[in-house]
Backbone as numpy.savetxt, mean C-alpha at the origin, in Angstrom:
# Nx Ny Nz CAx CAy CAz Cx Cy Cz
-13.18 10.54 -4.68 -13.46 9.79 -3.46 -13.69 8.31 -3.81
-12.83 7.78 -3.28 -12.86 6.00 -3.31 -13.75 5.06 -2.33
-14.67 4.26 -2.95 -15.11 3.56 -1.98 -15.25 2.34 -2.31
-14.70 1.24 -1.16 -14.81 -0.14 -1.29 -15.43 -0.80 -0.55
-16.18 -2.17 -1.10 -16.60 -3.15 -0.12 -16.74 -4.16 -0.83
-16.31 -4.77 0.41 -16.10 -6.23 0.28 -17.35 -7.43 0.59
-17.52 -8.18 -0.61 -19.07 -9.10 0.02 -18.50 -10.40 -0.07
-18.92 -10.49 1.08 -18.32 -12.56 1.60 -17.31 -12.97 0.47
-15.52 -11.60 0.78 -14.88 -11.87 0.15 -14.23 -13.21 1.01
-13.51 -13.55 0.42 -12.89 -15.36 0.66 -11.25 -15.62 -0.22
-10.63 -15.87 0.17 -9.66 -16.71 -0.67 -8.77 -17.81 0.42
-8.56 -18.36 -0.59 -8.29 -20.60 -0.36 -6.91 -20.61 -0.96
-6.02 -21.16 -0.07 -5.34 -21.31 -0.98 -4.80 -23.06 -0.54
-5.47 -24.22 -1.29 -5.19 -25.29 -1.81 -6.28 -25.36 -0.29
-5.46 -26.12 0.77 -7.33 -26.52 1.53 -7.24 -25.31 2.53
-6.75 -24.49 3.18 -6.53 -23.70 4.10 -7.36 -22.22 3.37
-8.15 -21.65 4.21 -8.71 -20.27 4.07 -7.64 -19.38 4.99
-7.40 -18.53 3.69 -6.74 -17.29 4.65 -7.72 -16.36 4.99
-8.80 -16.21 4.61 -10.01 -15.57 5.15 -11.31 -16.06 3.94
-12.26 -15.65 4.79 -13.68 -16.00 4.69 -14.52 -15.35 5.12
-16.16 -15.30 4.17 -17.00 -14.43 4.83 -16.78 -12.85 5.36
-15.62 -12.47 4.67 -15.65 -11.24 4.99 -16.45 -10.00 4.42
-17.00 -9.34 5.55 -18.05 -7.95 4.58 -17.56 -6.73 5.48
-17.44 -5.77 4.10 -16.89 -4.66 4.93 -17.30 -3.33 3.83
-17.27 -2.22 4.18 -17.79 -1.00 3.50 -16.71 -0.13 3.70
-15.69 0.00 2.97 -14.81 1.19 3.59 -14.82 2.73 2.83
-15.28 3.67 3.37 -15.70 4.81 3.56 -14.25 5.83 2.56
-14.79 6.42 1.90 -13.93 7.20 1.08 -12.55 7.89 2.45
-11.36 7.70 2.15 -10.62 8.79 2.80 -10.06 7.59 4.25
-10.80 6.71 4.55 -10.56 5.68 5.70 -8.61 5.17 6.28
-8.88 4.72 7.51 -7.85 4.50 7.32 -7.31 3.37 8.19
-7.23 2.38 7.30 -7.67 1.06 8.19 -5.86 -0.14 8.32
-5.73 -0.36 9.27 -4.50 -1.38 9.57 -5.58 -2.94 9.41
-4.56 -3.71 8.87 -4.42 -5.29 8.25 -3.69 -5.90 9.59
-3.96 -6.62 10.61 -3.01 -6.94 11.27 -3.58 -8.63 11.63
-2.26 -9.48 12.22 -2.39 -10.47 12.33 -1.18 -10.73 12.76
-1.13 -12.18 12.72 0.37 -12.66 13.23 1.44 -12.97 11.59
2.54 -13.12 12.23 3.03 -13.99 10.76 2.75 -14.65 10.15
2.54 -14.81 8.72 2.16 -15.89 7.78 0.17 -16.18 8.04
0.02 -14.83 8.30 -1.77 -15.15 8.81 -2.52 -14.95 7.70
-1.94 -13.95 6.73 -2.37 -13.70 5.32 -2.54 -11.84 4.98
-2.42 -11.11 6.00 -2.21 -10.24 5.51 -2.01 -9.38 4.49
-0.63 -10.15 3.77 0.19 -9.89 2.62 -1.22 -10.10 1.43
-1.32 -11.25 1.70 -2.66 -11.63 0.71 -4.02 -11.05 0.35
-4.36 -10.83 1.45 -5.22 -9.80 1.73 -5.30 -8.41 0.79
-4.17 -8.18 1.44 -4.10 -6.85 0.31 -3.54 -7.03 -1.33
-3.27 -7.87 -1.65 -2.91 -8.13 -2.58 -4.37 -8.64 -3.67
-5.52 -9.07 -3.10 -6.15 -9.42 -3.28 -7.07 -7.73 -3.12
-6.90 -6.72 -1.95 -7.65 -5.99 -2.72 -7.22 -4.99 -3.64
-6.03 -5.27 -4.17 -5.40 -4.26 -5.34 -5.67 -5.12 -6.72
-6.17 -6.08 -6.19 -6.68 -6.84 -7.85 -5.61 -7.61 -8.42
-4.28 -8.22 -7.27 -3.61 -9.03 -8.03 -3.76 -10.13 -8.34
-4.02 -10.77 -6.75 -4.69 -11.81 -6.75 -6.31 -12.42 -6.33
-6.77 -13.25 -7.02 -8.03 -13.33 -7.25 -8.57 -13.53 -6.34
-9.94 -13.52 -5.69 -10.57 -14.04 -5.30 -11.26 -15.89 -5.42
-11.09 -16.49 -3.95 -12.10 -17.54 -4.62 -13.12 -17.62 -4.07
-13.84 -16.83 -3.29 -15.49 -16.64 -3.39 -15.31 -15.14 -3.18
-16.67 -14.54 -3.16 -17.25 -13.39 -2.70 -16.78 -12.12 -3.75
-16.63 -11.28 -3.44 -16.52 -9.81 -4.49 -16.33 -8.74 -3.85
-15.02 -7.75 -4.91 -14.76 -6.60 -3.86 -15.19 -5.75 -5.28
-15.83 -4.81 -4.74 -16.29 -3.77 -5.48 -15.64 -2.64 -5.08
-15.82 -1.86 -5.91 -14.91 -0.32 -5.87 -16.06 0.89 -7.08
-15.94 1.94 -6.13 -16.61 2.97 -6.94 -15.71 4.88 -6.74
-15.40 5.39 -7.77 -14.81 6.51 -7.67 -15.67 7.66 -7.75
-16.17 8.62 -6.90 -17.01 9.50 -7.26 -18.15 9.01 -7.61
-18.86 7.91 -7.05 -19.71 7.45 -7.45 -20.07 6.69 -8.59
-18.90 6.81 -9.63 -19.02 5.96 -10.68 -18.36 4.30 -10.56
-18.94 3.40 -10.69 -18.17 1.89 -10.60 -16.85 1.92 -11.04
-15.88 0.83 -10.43 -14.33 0.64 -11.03 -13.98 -0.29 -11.50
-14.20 -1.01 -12.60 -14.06 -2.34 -13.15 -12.33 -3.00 -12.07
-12.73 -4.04 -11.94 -11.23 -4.93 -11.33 -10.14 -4.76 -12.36
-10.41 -5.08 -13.76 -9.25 -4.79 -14.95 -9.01 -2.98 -14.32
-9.60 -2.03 -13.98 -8.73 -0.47 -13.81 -8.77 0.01 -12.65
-9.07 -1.00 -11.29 -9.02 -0.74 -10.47 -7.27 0.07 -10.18
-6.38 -0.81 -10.62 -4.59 -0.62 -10.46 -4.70 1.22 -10.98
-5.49 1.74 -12.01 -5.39 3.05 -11.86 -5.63 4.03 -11.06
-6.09 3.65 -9.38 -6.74 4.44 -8.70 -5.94 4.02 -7.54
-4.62 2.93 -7.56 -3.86 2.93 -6.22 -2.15 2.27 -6.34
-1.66 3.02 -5.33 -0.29 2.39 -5.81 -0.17 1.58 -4.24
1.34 0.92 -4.89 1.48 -0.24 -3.01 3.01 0.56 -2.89
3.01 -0.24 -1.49 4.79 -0.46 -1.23 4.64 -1.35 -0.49
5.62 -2.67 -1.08 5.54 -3.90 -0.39 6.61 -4.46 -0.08
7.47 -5.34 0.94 8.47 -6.33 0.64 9.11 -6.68 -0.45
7.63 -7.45 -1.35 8.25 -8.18 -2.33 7.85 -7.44 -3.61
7.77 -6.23 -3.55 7.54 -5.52 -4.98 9.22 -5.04 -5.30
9.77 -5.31 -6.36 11.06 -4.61 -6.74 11.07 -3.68 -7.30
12.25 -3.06 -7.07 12.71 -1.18 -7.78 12.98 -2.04 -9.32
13.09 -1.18 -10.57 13.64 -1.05 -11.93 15.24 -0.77 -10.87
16.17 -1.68 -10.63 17.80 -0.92 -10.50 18.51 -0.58 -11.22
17.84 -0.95 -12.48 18.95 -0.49 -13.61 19.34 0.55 -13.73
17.89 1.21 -13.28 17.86 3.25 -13.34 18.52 3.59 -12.26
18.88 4.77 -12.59 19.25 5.81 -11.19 18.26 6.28 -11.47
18.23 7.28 -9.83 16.91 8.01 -9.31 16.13 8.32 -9.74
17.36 9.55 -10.92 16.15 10.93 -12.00 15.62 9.70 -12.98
16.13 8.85 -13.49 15.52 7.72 -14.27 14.18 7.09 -14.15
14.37 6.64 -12.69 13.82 5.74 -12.25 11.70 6.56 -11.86
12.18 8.66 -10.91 11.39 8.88 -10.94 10.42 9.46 -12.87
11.36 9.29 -13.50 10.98 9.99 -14.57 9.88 8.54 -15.10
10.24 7.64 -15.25 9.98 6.22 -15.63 8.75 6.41 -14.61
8.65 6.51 -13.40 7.42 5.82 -12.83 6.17 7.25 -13.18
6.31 8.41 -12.95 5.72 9.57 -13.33 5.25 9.55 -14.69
5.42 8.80 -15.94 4.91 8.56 -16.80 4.34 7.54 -17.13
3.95 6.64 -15.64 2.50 5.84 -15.71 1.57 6.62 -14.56
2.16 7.48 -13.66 1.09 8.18 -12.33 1.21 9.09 -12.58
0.46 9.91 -12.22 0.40 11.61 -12.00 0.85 11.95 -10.85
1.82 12.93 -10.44 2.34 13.52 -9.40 1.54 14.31 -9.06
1.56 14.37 -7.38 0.67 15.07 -6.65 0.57 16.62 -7.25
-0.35 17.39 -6.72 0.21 18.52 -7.62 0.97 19.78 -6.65
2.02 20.31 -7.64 3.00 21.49 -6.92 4.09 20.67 -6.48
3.95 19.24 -6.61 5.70 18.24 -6.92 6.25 18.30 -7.57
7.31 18.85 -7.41 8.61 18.64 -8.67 9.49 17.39 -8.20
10.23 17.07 -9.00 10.71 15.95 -8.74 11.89 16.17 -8.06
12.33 16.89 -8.21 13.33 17.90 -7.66 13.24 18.05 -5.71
11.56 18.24 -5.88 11.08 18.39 -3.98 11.02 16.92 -3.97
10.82 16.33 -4.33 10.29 14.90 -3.86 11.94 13.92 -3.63
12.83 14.55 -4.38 14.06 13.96 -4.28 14.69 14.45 -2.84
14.84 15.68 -2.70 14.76 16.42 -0.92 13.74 15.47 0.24
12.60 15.89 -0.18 10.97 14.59 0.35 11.85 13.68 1.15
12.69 12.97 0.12 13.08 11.38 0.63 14.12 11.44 1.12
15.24 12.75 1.34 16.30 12.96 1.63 17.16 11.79 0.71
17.00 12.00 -0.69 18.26 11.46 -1.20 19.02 12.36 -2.27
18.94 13.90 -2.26 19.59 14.82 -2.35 20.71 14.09 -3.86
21.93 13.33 -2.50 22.56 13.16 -2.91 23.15 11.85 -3.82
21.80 11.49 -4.11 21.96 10.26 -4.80 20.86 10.27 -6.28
20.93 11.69 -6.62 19.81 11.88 -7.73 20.36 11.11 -9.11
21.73 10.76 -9.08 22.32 10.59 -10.36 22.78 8.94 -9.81
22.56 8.29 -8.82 23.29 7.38 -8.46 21.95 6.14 -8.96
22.75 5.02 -9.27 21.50 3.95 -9.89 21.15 3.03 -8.44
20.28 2.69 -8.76 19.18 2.16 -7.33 20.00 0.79 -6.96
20.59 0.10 -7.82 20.69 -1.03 -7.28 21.90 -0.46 -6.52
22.49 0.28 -6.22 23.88 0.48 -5.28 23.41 1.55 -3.98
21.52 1.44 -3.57 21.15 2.14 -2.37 21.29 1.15 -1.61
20.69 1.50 -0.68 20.80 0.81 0.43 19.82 0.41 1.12
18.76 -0.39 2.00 18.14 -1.30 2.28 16.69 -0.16 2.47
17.71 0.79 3.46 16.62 1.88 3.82 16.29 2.99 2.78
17.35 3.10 1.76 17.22 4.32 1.35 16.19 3.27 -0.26
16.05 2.56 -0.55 15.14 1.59 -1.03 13.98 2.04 -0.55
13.83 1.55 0.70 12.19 1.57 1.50 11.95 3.42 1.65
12.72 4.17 1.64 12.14 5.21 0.98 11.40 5.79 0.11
12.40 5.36 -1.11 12.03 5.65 -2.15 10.63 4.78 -2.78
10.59 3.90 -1.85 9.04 2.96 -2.52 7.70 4.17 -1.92
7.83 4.00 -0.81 7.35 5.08 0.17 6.83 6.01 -0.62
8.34 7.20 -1.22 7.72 8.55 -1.58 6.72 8.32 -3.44
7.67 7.16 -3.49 6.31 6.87 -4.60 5.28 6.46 -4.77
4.55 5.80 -3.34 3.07 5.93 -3.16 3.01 7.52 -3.17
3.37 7.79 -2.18 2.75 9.13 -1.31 2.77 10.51 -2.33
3.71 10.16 -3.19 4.06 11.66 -4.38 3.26 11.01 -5.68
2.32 10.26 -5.88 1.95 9.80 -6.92 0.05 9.93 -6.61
-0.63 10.90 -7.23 -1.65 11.17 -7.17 -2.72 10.04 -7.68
-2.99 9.43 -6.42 -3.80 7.98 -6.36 -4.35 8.10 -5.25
-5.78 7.22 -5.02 -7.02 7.58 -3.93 -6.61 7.14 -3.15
-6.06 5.77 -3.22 -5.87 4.65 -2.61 -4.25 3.91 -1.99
-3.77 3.77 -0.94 -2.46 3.51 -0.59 -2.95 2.16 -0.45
-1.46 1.24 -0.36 -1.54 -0.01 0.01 -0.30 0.11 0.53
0.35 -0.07 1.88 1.41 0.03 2.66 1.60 -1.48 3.10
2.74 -2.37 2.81 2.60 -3.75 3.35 4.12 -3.60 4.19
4.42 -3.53 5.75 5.41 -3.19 6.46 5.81 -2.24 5.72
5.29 -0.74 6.18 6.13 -0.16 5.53 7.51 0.28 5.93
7.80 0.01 7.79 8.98 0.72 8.07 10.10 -0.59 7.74
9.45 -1.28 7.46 10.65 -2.61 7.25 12.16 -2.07 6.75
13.33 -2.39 7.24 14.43 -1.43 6.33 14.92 0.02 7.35
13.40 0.56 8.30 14.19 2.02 8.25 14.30 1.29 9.70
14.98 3.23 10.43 15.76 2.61 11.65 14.79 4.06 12.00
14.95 4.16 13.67 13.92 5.20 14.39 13.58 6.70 13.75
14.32 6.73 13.31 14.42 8.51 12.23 13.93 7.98 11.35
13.77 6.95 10.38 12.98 6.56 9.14 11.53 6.23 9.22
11.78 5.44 10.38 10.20 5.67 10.87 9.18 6.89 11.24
9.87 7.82 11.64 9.51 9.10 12.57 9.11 9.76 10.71
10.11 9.93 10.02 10.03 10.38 8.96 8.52 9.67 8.01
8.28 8.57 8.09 7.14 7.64 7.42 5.99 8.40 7.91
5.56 8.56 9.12 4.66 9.06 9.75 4.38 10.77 9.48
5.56 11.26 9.42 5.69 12.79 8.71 4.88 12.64 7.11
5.41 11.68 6.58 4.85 11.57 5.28 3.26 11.37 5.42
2.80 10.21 5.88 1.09 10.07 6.25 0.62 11.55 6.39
1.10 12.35 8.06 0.34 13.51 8.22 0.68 14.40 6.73
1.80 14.57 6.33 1.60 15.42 5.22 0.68 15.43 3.37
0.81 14.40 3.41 0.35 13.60 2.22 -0.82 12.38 1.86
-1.02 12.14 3.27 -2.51 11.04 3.49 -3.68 11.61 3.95
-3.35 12.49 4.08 -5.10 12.91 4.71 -6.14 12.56 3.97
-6.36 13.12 2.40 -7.64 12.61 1.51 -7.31 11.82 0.95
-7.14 10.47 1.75 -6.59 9.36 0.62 -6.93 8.04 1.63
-7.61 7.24 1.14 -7.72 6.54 2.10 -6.52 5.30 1.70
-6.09 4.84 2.97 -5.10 4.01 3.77 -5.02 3.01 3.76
-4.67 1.17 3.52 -4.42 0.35 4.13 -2.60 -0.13 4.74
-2.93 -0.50 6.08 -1.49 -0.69 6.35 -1.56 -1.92 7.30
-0.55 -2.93 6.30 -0.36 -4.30 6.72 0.40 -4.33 7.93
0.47 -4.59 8.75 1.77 -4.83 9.66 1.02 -5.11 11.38
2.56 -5.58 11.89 1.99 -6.22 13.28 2.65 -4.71 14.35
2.80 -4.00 13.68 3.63 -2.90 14.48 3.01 -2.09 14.92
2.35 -1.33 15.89 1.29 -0.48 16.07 1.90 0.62 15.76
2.63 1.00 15.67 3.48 2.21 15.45 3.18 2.75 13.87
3.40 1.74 13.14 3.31 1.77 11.79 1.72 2.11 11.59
0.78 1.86 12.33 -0.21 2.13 11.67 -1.07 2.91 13.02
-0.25 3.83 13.80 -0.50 4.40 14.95 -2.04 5.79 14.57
-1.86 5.90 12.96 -2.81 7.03 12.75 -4.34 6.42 12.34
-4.13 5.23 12.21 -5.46 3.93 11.65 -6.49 4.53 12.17
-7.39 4.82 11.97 -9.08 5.07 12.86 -9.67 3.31 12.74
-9.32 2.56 12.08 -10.27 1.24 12.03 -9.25 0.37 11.78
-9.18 -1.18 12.26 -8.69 -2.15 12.54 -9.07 -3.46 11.87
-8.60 -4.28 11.60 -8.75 -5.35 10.86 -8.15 -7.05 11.05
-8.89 -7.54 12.00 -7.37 -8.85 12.30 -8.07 -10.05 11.10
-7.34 -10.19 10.55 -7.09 -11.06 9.31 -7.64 -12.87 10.04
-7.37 -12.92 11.23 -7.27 -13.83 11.85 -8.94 -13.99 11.99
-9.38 -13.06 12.19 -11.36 -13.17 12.87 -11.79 -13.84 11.84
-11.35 -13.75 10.28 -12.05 -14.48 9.18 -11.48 -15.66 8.50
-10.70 -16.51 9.49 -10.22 -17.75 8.97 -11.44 -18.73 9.22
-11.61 -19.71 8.81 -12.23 -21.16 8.78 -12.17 -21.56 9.74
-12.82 -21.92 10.56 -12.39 -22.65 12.09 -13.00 -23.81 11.50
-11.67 -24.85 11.95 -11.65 -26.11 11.87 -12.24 -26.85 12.88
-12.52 -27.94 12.29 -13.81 -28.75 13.27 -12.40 -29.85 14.25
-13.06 -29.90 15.28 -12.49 -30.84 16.11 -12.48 -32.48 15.71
């Protein structure tokens, strides 16, 4: 069980706050949407709580089972799927899942075999990534949060790429595979983060500028 909070976290970037003063306690298993407008910071946000990018005031703490999570091993307790994170294309599929399964642990009673069905790419187990296709990409980022035994999701747009059946399918994945895991999901789409119990506008913790 994962738990985070955030104390008068903050980050600046050159004079502009993309947020400030933020405090928050999020509850093992939670399941919380990032939302805002374009370019509001979102992206940042979460990026900042997976420990990429730093903080410039305040502190996010993390504890597993009650024991503390240093920021250097926090990355062992969550995976993302983002825009701007890239596939290895060099690999094909069986490559590519064999390669990522020997830094995560697969959920358990996954074969790679189900998880290749999972994503409906059946027929592309031998085919190398850089010759998929936009959606069948945003899949495969997808089933490798969701098939990779970690507390913690970080979803940044995740339907970006799919079309109404890919979406319908994303949401199949949450109910099947998110329940004990707690959630963040970036996006302005309510759809995408239609199962959220708690809300977040990125916007409430900017700097208000003086007149």
């Amino acid at each position: 069980m994962l738990e985070i909070r955030f104390n008068k976290a903050a980050k600046r970037f050159q004079y502009d706050w993309i947020f400030r003063n933020l405090d928050l306690l999020v509850e093992a298993n939670s399941k919380i949407a990032i939302t805002g407008s374009n370019g509001s910071g979102k992206s940042t946000f979460l990026k900042c709580l997976a420990g990429t990018n730093p903080l410039t005031e305040g502190s996010i703490s993390y504890s597993f089972e009650g024991q503390p999570v240093s920021d250097a091993d926090i990355y062992q307790k969550l995976v993302i799927s983002a825009p701007y994170m890239e596939l290895p294309e060099e690999f094909s599929l069986k490559e590519l899942l064999t390669f990522h399964f020997s830094f995560k642990t697969p959920i358990s009673g996954m074969s790679p075999e189900d998880m290749v069905k999972e994503m409906y790419l059946d027929e592309a187990i031998n085919k190398q990534v850089s010759y998929f296709s936009s959606g069948m990409k945003q899949r495969l980022k997808l089933g490798l949060c969701f098939f990779s035994e970690a507390p913690l999701l970080i979803l940044d747009e995740p339907t970006s790429n799919l079309d109404q059946r890919g979406s319908n399918w994303y949401l199949d994945l949450v109910g099947k595979f998110g329940q004990n895991r707690t959630i963040f999901v970036g996006s302005n789409d309510a759809k995408e983060y239609s199962f959220c119990d708690k809300s977040l506008n990125i916007e409430d913790y900017k700097q208000k500028k003086a007149l």
